[in-house]
N, C-alpha and C positions, 0 to 999 in steps of 0.2 A: 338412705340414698346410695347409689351406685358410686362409691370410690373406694381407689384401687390401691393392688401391690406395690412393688417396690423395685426401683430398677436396678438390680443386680445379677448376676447369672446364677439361674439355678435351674434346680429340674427334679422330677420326684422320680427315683428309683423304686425297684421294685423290696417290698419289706423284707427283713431276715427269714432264712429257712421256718417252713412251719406256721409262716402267717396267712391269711387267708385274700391279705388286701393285694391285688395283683400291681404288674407295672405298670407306671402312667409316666411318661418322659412328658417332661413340661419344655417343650422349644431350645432344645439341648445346643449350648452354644451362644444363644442369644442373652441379648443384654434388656431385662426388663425395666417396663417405664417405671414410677416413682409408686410405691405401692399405691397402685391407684384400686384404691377403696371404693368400687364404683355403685355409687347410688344409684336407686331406680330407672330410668328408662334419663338419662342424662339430658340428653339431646335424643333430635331425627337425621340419624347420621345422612340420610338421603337428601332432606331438606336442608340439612347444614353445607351440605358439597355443590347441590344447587344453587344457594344463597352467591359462596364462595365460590361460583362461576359464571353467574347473571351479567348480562351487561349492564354498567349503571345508567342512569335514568335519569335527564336534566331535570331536576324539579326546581321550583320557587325556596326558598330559605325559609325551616320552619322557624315559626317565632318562639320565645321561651314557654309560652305556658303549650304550646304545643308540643314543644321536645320534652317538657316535663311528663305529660300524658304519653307520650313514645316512651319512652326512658321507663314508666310505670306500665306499662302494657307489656315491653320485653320483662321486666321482674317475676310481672304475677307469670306469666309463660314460664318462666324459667324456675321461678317456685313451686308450679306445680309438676315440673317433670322430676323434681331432686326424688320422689319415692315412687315414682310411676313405675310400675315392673315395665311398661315399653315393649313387651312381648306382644308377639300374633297370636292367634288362638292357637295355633299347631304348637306354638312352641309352647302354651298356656297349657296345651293337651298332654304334651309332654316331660314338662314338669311334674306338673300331678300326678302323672301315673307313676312317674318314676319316685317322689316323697312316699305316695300311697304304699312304698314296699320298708319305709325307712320305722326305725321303731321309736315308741316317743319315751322319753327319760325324764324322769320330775327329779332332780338332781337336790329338790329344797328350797332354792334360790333360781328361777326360772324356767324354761322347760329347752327340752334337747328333742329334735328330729333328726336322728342317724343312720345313716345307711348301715343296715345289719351286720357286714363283713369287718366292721371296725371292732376293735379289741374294746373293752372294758377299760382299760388304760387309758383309751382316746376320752373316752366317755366323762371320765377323771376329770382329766386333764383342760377338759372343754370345761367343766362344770367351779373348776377351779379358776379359770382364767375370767369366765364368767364374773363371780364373786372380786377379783382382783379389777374391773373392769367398773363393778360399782362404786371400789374403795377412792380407785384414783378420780374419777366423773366426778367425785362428790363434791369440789372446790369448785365446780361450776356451779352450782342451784342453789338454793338457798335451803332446801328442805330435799336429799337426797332420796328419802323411804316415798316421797312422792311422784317417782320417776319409776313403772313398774318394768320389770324386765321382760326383752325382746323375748320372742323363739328364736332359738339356735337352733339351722340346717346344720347338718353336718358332714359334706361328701367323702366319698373315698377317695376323693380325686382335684385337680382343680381341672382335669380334662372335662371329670362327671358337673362341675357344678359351669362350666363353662356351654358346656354342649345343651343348658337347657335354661339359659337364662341370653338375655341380647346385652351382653358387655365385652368391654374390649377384652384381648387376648393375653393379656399381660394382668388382666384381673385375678387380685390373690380372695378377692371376698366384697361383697357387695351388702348393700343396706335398700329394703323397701318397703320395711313395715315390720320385716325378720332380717336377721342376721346371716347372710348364708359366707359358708368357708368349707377350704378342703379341710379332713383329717388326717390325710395319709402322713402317717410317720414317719415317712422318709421324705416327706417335704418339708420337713424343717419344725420343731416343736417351738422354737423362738417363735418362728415365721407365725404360727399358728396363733399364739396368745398376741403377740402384736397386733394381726389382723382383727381378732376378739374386741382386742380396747381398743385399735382406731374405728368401727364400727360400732360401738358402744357409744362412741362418742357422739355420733353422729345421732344415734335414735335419743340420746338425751336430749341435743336442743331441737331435734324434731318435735321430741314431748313438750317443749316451752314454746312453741311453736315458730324456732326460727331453723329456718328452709336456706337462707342467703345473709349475709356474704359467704360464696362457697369459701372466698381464702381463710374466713375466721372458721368454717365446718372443719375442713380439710388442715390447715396450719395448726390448730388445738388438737385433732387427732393423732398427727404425726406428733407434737410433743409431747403429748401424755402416753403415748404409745412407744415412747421413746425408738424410735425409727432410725437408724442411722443410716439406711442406704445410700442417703445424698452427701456421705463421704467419700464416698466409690473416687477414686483420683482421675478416673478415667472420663467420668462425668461432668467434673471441672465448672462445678456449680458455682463456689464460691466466686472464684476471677472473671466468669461472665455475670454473677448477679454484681461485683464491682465495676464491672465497667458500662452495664446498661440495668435496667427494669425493664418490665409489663408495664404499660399504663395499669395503675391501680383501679379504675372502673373495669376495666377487661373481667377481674378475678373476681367480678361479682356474679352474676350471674352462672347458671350451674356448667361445668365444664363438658364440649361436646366429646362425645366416641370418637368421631370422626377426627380429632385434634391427631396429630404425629406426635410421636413421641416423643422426641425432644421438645416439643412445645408443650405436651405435657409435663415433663421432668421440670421444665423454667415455670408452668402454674402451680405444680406441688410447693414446690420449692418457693418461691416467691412468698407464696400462702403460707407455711412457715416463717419464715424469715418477718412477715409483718406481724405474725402471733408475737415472734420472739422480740422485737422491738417494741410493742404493748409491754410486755409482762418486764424488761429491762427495765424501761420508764417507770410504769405505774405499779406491776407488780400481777398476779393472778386474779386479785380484787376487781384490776381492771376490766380483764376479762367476762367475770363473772357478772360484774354490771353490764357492760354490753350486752349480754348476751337477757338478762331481763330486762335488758331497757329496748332490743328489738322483741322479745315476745309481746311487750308490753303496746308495741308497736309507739313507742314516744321516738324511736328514731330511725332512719332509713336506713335498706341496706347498705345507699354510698355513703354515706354521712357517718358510718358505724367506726373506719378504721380513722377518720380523723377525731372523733371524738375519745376513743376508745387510748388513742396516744396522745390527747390532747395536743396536737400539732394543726395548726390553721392548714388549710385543704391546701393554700397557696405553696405553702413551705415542704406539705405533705415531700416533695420530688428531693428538692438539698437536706432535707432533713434523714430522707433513708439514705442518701445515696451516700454522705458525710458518714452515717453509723455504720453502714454497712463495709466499711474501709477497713475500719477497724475492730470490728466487732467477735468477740471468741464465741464461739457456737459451743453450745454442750454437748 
């Protein structure tokens, strides 16, 4: 699924003397959204701004079994776009030609598609993060060797992997079937295996077949990927998630492109924050059950995070908003 980097400043310089990977400046100066890991074609940023500017519409009041059927028709929509590459054919055209030139690496433990000009080290490095990315996933599934590994793209660039995919611009690495991320070395080798395992994450409960709740895709990725961007002081995540939420229904359905970035940074972040209240309470176990008790399809996507913390749906609002006060973040 298309979810992204990490809102920090950064930029990729050009490698040391003698390397072959050229410069790529990544938005030099700007403060990027939450690593937004962006899955496949998310949303229709056009249709989304559309929606978001329609004049409303007097209708009749739908009755329940009707908003249940609304409410299940936005899901399935929003489930299928979590891996949808989202591309037009030109940009289809141009992907492909540009992989067609990349070389493929059978590293042992899954396969690597790399842009040529990348060092052997990158190659490494990917292949190891890879393997680190099954160790930690493992506490999700019940049977991990039954979860086979993605293909890893591997750009030289996040300019190169931006310019031929439709995700946002603060995208460190996206998920739609493969794995794709920059390699360049001077974009951060943290950065680099971070993005590995919070996209790792994402094709595991694709493989169990759960799509939705993004905030359980997305909030299990940044904690196992151990993410810290959202201590940035400047971002001031903590003192506005204590003084307000997202409606918790908002953070199911898959997050649009089209969102600002701040309103991204508060769906990252939120989506964390209720992984992290789960796994406090019940522990990882919890987790791991939700997550086959939606493949298994015995429970909904909205039904997941109250079940998952065992907190009645009613209490779900005082019960975050009381932990969230006090609660130490790791």
């Amino acid at each position: 699924m298309i979810i992204a980097p990490s809102p920090r400043p950064r930029r990729e310089v050009a490698a040391d003397a003698g390397s072959t990977v050229p410069p790529q400046e990544i938005e030099a100066g700007s403060l990027e959204v939450p690593p937004r890991h962006d899955g496949g074609g998310l949303a229709d940023d056009a249709l989304d701004e559309k929606r978001a500017t329609a004049r409303p519409v007097d209708r009749a009041p739908l009755s329940e079994r009707d908003r249940r059927r609304q409410r299940q028709s936005e899901l399935a929509r929003a489930s299928a776009r979590v891996t949808a590459p989202g591309l037009c054919e030109e940009a289809k055209a141009a992907r492909a030609t540009l992989l067609a030139g990349f070389r493929t690496v059978e590293p042992g433990f899954g396969s690597l598609l790399i842009d040529p000009v990348l060092p052997d080290s990158i190659t490494a490095r990917v292949a190891n993060a890879l393997q680190v990315a099954q160790r930690v996933t493992a506490e999700l599934v019940a049977s991990p060797a039954a979860i086979p590994p993605p293909l890893v793209v591997v750009y030289r660039s996040l300019n190169q992997m931006r310019e031929v995919a439709r995700v946002n611009t603060s995208t460190w690495g996206y998920y739609d079937g493969a794995i794709h991320l920059s390699g360049n070395p001077n974009g951060g080798l943290k950065e680099l295996e971070e993005t590995l395992v919070h996209e790792y994450v994402h094709h595991v409960l694709v493989q169990q077949g759960v799509r939705l709740p993004m905030w359980l895709s997305e909030g299990t990725a940044i904690l196992l990927a151990r993410e810290t961007w959202w201590r940035q002081p400047e971002l001031a995540l903590l003192p506005w998630a204590r003084s307000t939420h997202l409606p918790f229904d908002s953070l199911v359905p898959a997050f649009a492109h089209a969102t600002d970035e701040q309103t991204a940074t508060h769906l990252y972040f939120q989506s964390f924050l209720m992984v992290e209240l789960i796994r406090g309470r019940a522990g990882m176990q919890a987790l791991r059950t939700v997550i086959s008790r939606l493949g298994q399809g015995l429970v909904s996507p909205d039904d997941a995070f109250s079940e998952a913390s065992g907190i009645a749906p009613s209490e779900l609002d005082g019960v975050f908003h009381a932990w969230v006060q006090t609660v130490s973040l790791p």
